[in-house]
N, C-alpha and C positions, 0 to 999 in steps of 0.2 A: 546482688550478692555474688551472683555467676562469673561478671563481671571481676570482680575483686579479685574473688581467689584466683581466677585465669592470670588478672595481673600480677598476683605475686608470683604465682607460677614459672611465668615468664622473665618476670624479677633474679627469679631463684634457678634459672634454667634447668626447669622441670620440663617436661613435656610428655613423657609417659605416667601414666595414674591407670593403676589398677581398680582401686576401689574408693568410695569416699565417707567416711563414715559420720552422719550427724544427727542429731538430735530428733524427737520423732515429732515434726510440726509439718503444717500444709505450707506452709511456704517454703520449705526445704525441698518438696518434690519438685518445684518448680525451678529453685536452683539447680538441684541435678538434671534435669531435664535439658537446661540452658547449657549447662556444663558440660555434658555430653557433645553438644551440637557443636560445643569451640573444640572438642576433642577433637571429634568426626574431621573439621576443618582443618587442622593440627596431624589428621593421618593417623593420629595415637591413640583413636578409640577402640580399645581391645574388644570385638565380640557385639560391636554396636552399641556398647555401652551397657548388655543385659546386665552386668555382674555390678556394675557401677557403685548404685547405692545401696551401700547398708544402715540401717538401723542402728543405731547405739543401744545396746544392751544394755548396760551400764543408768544410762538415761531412762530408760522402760524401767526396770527393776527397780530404779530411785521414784518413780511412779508408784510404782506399785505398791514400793513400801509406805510413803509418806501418806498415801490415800489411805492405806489401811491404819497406819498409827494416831487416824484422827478417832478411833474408836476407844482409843486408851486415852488422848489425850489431854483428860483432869488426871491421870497419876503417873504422866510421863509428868508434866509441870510441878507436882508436886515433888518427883526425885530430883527434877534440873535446879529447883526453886531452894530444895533440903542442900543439896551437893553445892550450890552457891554459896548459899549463907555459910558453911562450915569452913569455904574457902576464905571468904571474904579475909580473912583475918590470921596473923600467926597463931592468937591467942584460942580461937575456936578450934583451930585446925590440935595444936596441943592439948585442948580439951577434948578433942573428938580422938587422937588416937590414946588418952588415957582408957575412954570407953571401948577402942578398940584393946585394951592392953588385958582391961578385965574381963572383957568376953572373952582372952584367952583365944584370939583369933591370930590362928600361923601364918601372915601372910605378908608379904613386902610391896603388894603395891600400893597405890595411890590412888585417893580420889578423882575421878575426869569430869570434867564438862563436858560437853558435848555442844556442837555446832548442830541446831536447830534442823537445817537446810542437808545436813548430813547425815543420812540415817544410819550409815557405818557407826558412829562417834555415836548415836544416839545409843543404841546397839551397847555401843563401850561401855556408856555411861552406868546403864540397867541393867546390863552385867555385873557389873563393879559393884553396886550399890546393891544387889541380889547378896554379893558374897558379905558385903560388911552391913545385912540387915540388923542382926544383932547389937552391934555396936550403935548402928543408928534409935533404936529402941531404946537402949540405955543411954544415948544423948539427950534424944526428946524426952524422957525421962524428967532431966534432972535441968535443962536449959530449957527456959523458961521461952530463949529469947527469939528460939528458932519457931514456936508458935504464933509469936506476936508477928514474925518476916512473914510466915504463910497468907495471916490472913489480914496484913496489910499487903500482900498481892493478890490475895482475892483468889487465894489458893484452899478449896477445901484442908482443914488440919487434919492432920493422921499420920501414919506412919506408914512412908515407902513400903509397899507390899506386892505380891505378885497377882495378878489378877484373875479371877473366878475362870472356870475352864467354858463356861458358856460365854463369856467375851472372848476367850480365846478361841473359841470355835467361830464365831462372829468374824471377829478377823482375820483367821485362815481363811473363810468365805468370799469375803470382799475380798483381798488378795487372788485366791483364782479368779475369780469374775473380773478381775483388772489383767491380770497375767493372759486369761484368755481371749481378751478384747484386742492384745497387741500379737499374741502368739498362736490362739486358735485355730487359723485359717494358715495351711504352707502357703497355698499356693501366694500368699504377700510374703514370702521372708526370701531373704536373695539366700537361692541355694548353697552358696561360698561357705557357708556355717555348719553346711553338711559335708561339703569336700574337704575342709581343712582336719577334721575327724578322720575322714577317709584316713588321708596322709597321713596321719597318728599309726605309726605303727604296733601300737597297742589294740586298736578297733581294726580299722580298715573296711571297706567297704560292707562284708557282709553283716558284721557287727553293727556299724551304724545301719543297716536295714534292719537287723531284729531291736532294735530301739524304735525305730520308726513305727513300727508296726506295732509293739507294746502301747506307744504314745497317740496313735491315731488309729490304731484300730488294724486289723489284714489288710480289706482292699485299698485303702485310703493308705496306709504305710506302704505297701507294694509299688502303686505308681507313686509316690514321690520317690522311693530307691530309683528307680527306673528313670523318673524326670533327673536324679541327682547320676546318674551314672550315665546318660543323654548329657550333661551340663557337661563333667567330667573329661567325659571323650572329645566333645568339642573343646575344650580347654588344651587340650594334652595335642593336641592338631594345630591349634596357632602357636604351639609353642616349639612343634617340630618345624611348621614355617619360618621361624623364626630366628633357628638354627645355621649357623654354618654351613651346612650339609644342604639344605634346603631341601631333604625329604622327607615327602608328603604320605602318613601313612594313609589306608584305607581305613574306612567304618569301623569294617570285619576286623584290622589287626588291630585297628585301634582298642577295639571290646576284647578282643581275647588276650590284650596284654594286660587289661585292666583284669580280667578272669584270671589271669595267672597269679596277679600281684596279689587279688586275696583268695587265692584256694587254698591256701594254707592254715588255715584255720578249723578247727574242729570242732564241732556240738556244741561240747560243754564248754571252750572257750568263749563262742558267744553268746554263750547265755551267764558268763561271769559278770 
C-alpha cells in the first residue's frame, strides 16, 4: 500500500505531505510507518514523520454509530421496510400524502431512504419518518398492504415509533464505550487536532486547554496542553527554517510568541 500511494505521489509530483489521513485498521499503521521511511528518503519528512498519521474521524464516528444502531435495529428495519413500501409506487406515495393532507401536517418535504451503510441518511430517514408519524398511523390504518410487506420481510408489524428511554440510555452507553475505545487514551491521537483549534482564532491556545482539562480531568488536561504546546513550538521552528529568511528562533522566543498570541483572552471567555 506504502508503495502505491508513494507511486502516485510521484506520478502527481507531490513530494512534500504533511499528514495522511486513513481509516482506523492495523494494516494502515504499517503503511504509514513505510510511508514515512520513503518520506525520510525523499528529505520531505516533516518532524520525522510525528505528525504523519491521522485517524479518520469521520470513519471512528461511522463506528460508533453503526455499532450502536445494532440496539434499535428491529425498528430501524421497520421505518426503512414502512418508507419503501410507500415509495415503491406513485399510487401509494398519493395515497400516503392524502394521509399526510388529513393529519393536517404543514410540511414540504419528502420521504428518504436511507443508505444502510450511512448513518448520516440513516439519521435522515428517522427524522423524517419522526415528523410524518401521524400520517404514517393513519396509512397503516387504512392499507392493508403495507402490513402484509412487513411481515413478508420478516419485519415485526407496528408502527414506526420512537423508542423507550431505557434503549435509549442503552445506546448512549455502547456509544461511549465505543467513542472511548478510539478516543479515551491522548496520548494515541496525533496532537494536529489540538493545534489546528489553537489556530482558531475563536479558542486559541488557552481555551483549548480549559477543554482539555474538562474532558480528561486537571492533571491528565494539563500535560497534554503542555505536550500540545511542545508539538506547537516545534512546528512553528521548522517552519521558520523553512523560510526565506532562514531564521532560526530559540525555545524561549519561540514559547513567548506563542504566550503572546493567546494572552489575550479573558476568564469568561474561556469558559464560553
Amino acid at each position: 500500500m506504502a508503495n502505491g500511494i508513494g507511486r502516485c505521489l510521484r506520478e502527481w509530483g507531490i513530494n512534500k505531505i504533511f499528514t495522511v489521513t486513513v481509516e482506523n485498521a492495523s494494516s494502515n499503521d504499517v503503511t504509514v510507518k513505510e510511508l514515512s521511511k520513503q518520506l525520510t528518503k525523499m528529505g520531505t519528512n516533516l518532524m520525522n514523520g510525528n505528525h504523519l498519521h491521522v485517524r479518520c474521524m469521520a470513519h471512528i464516528i461511522n463506528l460508533v454509530v453503526q455499532d450502536s444502531l445494532k440496539e434499535s435495529s428491529v425498528s430501524i428495519e421497520r421505518v426503512r421496510h414502512a418508507v419503501r413500501y410507500v415509495r415503491q409506487s406513485p399510487a401509494r406515495l398519493k395515497r400516503f400524502q392524502e394521509c399526510f393532507d388529513d393529519e393536517q401536517l404543514n410540511c414540504k418535504k419528502a420521504l428518504c431512504l436511507d443508505v444502510p451503510t450511512r448513518w448520516n441518511s440513516t439519521y435522515l430517514m428517522l427524522r423524517r419518518a419522526v415528523e410524518f408519524e401521524s400520517a404514517f398511523s393513519h396509512y397503516a390504518s387504512s392499507e392493508i398492504g403495507l402490513r402484509h410487506y412487513l411481515e413478508h420481510s420478516y419485519i415485526e408489524v407496528g408502527i414506526p415509533t420512537a423508542n423507550e428511554d431505557t434503549v435509549l440510555s442503552e445506546i448512549a452507553k455502547n456509544m461511549k464505550e465505543k467513542f472511548n475505545k478510539y478516543w479515551d487514551d491522548p496520548g494515541k491521537m496525533n496532537k494536529i487536532i489540538f493545534i489546528s483549534c489553537i489556530l482558531d482564532p475563536r479558542y486559541k491556545l488557552e481555551s483549548v486547554g480549559y477543554a482539555l482539562v474538562k474532558i480528561f480531568g486537571e492533571d491528565p488536561g494539563a500535560t497534554i496542553q503542555a505536550e500540545v504546546k511542545k508539538h506547537m513550538t516545534s512546528l512553528f521552528s521548522e517552519y521558520i527554517k523553512s523560510s526565506s529568511k532562514g531564521v532560526v528562533l530559540t525555545s524561549s522566543s519561540d514559547c513567548s510568541s506563542l504566550d503572546t498570541s493567546t494572552s489575550g483572552l479573558s476568564d469568561n471567555q474561556i469558559s464560553t
